[in-house]
Every structure is written in C-alpha cells, then in structure tokens.
N, C-alpha and C positions, 0 to 999 in steps of 0.2 A: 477334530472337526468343530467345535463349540471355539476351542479358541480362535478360529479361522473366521468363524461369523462373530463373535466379541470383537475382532480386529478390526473388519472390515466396517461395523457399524459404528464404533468410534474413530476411523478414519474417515467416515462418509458424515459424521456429526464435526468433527474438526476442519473438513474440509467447508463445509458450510458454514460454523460460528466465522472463519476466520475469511470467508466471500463476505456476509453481514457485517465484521466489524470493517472491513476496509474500502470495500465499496464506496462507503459517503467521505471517507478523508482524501480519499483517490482524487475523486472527482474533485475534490474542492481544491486539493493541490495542484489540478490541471490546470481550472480554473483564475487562480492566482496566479498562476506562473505565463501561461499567457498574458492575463495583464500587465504583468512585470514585460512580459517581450513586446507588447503594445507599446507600453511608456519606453522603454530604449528606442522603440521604430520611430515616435515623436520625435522624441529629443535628439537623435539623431538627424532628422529632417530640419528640424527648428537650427540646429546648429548650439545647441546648450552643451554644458556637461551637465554629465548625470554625477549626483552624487552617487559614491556606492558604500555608502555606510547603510550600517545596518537600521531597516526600519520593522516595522511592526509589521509589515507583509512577509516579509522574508522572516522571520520570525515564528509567523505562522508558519510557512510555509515548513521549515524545519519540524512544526510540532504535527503536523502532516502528513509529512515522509516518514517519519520516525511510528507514527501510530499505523501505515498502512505499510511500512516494513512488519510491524509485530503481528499483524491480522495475515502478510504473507507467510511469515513465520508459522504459525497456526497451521493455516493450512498445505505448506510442506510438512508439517508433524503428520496432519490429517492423511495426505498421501502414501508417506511412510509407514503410518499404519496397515494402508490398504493392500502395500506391496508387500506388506510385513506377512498379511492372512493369504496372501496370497504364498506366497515360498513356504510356511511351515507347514509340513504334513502331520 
C-alpha cells in the first residue's frame, strides 16, 4: 500500500515537472513555425524562391522540439508511474 501512494505521487510530480518544462518550448515552437508557414505563404504569392537552407529559425526551432519531446518524455515516465501504483497490490 505505501508503495502504491510513493508511485502515484512521484508519477503526479513527473507528470507536472515535465507539463512546467515543456509547456514554454511548445509554445514557442508553434510560434516559429507558423512564421516559417507565414514566409512560405508570402513568398509563394510574391512568386520568389524560398531558400530552404538551413537558418537560425529552424534551428531553433529543432532545439525546441527536442527540449519539449524530453519534458514529454518526463511526463510519460510520470504516467507510468501512476499506472505503475496503480496495478501493484
């Protein structure tokens, strides 16, 4: 029984560290990547090519997906735990 509430409250702490850490890169990856679809809908109206090398948005935009996969990560451990207190008797 103690292990079952240890479980559950370090899967209720994991699952929130990892909502806190990914929540602000989320958003800011959404953020940028819409813009990134903004400048294609220009440039595609304007009649340019877009270059598609790699810039410093996209860039970011990798080190943003990459930190708000690890904060998902988190809190699927977090989950696992809960389901974890929950199955052992």
């Amino acid at each position: 029984m103690i292990i079952n509430i240890v479980l559950w409250i370090a899967g209720i702490a994991l699952i929130a560290v990892g909502y806190q850490r990914g929540r602000g890169p989320w958003a800011r990856y959404q953020a940028l990547r819409e813009q990134d679809a903004n400048a294609s809908r220009y440039n595609a109206w304007r009649g340019g090519i877009r270059d598609d090398s790699t810039t410093g948005a996209s860039v970011a935009m990798a080190i943003l997906r990459r930190q708000a996969q690890r904060a998902a990560g988190i809190g699927f451990a977090g989950i696992v735990l809960v389901v974890l207190g929950f199955l052992i008797k």
